[in-house]
C-alpha positions in Angstrom: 201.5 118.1 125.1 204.4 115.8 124.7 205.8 115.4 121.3 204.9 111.8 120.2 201.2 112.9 121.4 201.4 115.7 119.1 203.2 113.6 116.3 200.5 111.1 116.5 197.7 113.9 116.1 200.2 115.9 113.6 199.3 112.5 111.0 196.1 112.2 112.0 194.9 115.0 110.5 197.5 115.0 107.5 196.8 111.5 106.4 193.8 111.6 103.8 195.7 114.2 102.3 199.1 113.2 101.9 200.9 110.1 101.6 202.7 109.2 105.1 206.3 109.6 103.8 205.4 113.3 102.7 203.7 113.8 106.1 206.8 112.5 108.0 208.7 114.6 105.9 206.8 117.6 106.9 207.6 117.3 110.6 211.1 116.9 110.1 211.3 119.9 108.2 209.3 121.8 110.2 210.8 121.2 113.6 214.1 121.6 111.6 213.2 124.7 111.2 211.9 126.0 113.9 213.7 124.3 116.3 217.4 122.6 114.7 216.0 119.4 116.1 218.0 116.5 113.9 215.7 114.5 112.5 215.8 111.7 115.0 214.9 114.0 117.8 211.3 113.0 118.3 211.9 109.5 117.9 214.6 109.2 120.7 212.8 112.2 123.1 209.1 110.5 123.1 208.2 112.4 126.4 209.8 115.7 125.6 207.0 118.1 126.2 206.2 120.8 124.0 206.8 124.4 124.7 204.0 126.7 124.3 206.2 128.2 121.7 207.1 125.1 120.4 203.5 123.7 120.3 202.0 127.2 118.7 204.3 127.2 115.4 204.0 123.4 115.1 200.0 123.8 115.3 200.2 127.2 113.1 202.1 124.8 110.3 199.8 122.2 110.6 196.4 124.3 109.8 198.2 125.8 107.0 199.1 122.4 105.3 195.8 121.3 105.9 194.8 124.4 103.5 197.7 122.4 101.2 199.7 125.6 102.1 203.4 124.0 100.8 205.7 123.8 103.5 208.3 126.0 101.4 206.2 128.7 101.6 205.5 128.0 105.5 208.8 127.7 106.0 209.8 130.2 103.5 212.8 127.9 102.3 213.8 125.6 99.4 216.4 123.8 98.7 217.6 124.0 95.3 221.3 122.9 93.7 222.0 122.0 97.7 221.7 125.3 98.4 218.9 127.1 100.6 216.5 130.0 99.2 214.1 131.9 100.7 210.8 131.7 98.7 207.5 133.3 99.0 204.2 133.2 97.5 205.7 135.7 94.6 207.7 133.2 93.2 207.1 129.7 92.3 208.7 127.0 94.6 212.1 125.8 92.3 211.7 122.2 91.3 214.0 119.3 91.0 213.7 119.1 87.2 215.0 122.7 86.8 218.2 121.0 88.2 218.8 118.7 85.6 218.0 122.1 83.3 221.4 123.6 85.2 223.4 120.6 84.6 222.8 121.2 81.0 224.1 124.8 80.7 226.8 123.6 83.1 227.9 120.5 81.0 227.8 122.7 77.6 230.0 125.3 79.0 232.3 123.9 81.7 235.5 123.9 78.8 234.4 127.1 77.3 237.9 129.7 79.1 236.5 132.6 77.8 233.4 134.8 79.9 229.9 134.1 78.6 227.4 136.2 79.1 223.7 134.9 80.1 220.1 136.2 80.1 217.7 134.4 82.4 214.1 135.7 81.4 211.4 135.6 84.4 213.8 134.6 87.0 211.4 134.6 89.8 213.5 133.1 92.9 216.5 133.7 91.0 217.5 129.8 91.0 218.6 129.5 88.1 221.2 132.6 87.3 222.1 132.6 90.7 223.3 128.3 90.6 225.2 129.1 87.3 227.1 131.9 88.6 228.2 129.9 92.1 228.7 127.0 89.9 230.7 128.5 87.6 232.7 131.5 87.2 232.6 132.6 83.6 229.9 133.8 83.6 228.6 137.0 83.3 224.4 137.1 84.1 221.6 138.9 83.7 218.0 138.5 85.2 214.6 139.9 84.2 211.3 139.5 85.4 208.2 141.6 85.2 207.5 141.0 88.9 208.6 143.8 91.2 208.4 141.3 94.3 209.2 138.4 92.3 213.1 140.5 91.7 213.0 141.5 95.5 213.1 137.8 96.3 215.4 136.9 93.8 218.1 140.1 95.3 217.5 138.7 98.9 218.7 135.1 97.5 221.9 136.7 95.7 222.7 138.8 98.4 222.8 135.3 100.4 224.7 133.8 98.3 227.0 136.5 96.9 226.1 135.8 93.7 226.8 138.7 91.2 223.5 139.2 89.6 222.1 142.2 87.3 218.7 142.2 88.1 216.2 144.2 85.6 212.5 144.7 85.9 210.8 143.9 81.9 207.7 142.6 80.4 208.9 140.4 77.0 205.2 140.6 76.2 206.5 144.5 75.1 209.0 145.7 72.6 212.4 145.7 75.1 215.9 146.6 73.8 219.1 144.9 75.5 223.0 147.2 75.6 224.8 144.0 74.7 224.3 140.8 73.0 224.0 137.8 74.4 225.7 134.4 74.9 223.3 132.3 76.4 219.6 132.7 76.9 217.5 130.6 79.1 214.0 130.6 80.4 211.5 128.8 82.4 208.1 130.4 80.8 204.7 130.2 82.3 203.7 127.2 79.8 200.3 126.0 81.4 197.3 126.4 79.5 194.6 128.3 81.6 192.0 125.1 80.4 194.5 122.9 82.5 193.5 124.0 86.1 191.7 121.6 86.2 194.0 118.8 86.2 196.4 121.0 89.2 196.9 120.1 92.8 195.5 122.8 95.2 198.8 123.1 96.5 199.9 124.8 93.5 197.1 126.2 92.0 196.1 128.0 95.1 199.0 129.5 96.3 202.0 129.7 93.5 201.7 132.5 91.8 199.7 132.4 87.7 201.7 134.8 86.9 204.4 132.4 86.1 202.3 129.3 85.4 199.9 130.5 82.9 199.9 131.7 79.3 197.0 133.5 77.5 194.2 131.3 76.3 194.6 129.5 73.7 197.9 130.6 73.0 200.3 128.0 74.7 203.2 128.9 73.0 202.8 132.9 73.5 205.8 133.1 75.7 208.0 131.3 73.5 207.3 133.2 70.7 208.3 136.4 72.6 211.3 135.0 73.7 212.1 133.9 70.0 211.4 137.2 69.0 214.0 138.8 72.1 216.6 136.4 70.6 216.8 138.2 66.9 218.7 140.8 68.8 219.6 139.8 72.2 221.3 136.6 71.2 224.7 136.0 69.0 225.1 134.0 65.8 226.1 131.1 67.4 224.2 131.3 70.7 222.6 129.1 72.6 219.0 129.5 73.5 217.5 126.9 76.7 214.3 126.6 77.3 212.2 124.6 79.7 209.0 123.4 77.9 205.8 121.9 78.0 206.1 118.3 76.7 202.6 118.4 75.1 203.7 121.0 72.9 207.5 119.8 72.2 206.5 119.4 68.4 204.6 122.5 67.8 207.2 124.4 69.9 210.3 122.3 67.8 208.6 123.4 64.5 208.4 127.2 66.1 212.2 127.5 66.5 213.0 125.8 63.4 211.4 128.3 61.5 213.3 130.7 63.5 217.0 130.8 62.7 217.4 128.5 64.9 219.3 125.0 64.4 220.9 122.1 66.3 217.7 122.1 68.1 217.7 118.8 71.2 215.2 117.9 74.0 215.8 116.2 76.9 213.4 114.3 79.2 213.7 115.0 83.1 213.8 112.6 85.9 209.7 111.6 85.0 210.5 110.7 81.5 208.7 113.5 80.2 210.0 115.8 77.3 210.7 119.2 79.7 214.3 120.6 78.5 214.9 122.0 74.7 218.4 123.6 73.6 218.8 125.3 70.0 221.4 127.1 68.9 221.3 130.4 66.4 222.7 130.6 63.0 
C-alpha cells in the first residue's frame, strides 16, 4: 500500500473519534517513531510504498487508537519539560499543566545558593523530581511511590537522564517515618472522586492507571490529608509544601491547610483557567 493510500484510510477510520488535527498528529508521531520520517515525509513521498514492516506497526497503532489506546502509551514516550520519557500503562501520561507546576518550584527557588532538599510523593513517571533536578542543581530529591512498577519506570527515566534521584517504595496511607527533614514537599495526588468516571474520556479511564487518579469514596481530600499529616515531621518550619489540586475542592482543601500550621497559602490557575496549583508554607 502506498502511503497516502494508507493515510487516507489511517483518518478514515480515526475521524468520528478524534478531531483531524489530533489524528494528523498521530501519524506524525507514529511514523516519527517508528521510522525518523520528518514530518513532511508523507506529504512530499505520496507514492512511497509501505514496507510490510512499515505497514504492520502503522496498522498495529491504528487498532489500538481505535480502542482510544493513547499514543504515549503506544509509543511508550512523552514529552515533558522538552525532554523524552518512556511511559507505560503503570504511570499516568505527564501533562502539560504539571509544567507550569515546575516552573513554580523553579521560580521560588532559582536565587535560593544554598542545597534544598525535596520530597516528591507518588512520583509515578518521575517527571517531576527528575525536571527539578536537570533544571536545577541545588537540589537534593527524594521520590516515593507505593507502586513497585510505577518506581521501575521512574529509575529507567533517571537513568536516561542522569538525574540523581532517591527512589523509595511507601504507602502515605500508613504511618512512614523520614531520616531527614525536608525543604520542599510536592505532590500530584490521585484527586478524582470515584462518582466522577462518569464524566472521563475512555482514553484515560481505560488505560491510565486508578491507582493514581482516584481517592476513596467520598473522601476527596483523603490524600491530602495524609500528606498534611507526613509534613508535621517531614517538612521544616519554614517549608514549602506544593500541591497539585482538584479545583472543585480548592476551598475545602484551602480551609484544610489553614488549620494545619500552614500559612501564606496561594493557588494558581493552569493554562485552562482552572484553579490546579496550591503552595503553602509551614510555620
Amino acid at each position: 500500500m502506498l502511503i497516502n493510500e494508507f493515510k487516507a484510510h489511517f483518518n478514515k477510520s480515526l475521524i468520528d473519534i478524534y478531531p483531524l488535527n489530533e489524528v494528523n498528529s498521530f501519524f506524525r508521531i507514529l511514523t516519527d517513531h517508528y521510522f525518523k520520517w520528518a514530518p513532511t515525509f508523507s506529504v512530499l513521498n505520496p507514492d512511497h510504498r509501505l514496507t510490510t514492516t512499515e505497514s504492520k506497526q502503522l496498522s498495529a497503532a491504528l487498532l489500538d487508537l481505535k480502542k482510544h489506546k493513547p499514543v504515549q502509551y503506544i509509543t511508550q514516550e512523552a514529552f515533558f519539560y522538552n525532554r523524552s520519557f518512556y511511559v507505560d500503562e503503570n504511570v499516568m501520561i505527564p501533562r502539560p499543566e504539571t509544567e507550569e507546576f515546575i516552573n513554580w518550584v523553579l521560580e521560588d527557588s532559582s536565587d535560593i545558593g544554598t542545597q534544598l532538599r525535596v520530597l516528591d510523593i507518588g512520583t509515578g513517571s518521575g517527571c517531576i523530581p527528575i525536571t527539578l533536578a536537570k533544571e536545577q542543581n541545588n537540589f537534593i530529591i527524594d521520590a516515593l511511590d507505593i507502586s513497585t512498577r510505577a518506581l521501575e519506570v521512574a529509575k529507567k527515566n533517571a537513568q536516561r537522564h542522569k538525574a540523581e534521584i532517591n527512589f523509595f517504595k511507601a504507602d502515605i496511607r500508613e504511618s512512614i517515618s523520614w531520616p531527614y527533614p525536608q525543604d520542599i514537599m510536592i505532590s500530584n495526588p490521585p484527586y478524582i472522586e470515584p462518582d466522577e468516571k462518569n464524566k472521563m474520556l475512555p482514553n484515560v479511564l481505560e488505560y491510565e492507571p486508578h491507582l493514581a487518579l482516584f481517592t476513596p469514596h467520598n473522601h476527596p481530600l483523603f490524600y491530602y490529608y495524609k500528606i498534611i499529616e507526613l509534613s508535621y515531621t517531614f517538612l521544616k518550619p519554614g517549608g514549602c509544601l506544593y500541591l497539585e489540586i482538584n479545583p472543585d475542592h480548592a476551598t475545602a482543601l484551602t480551609t484544610l491547610i489553614k488549620a494545619n500550621h500552614f500559612d501564606c497559602i496561594e493557588i494558581r490557575n493552569d493554562i485552562f483557567g482552572k484553579k490546579r496549583m496550591l503552595k503553602a508554607l509551614k510555620f
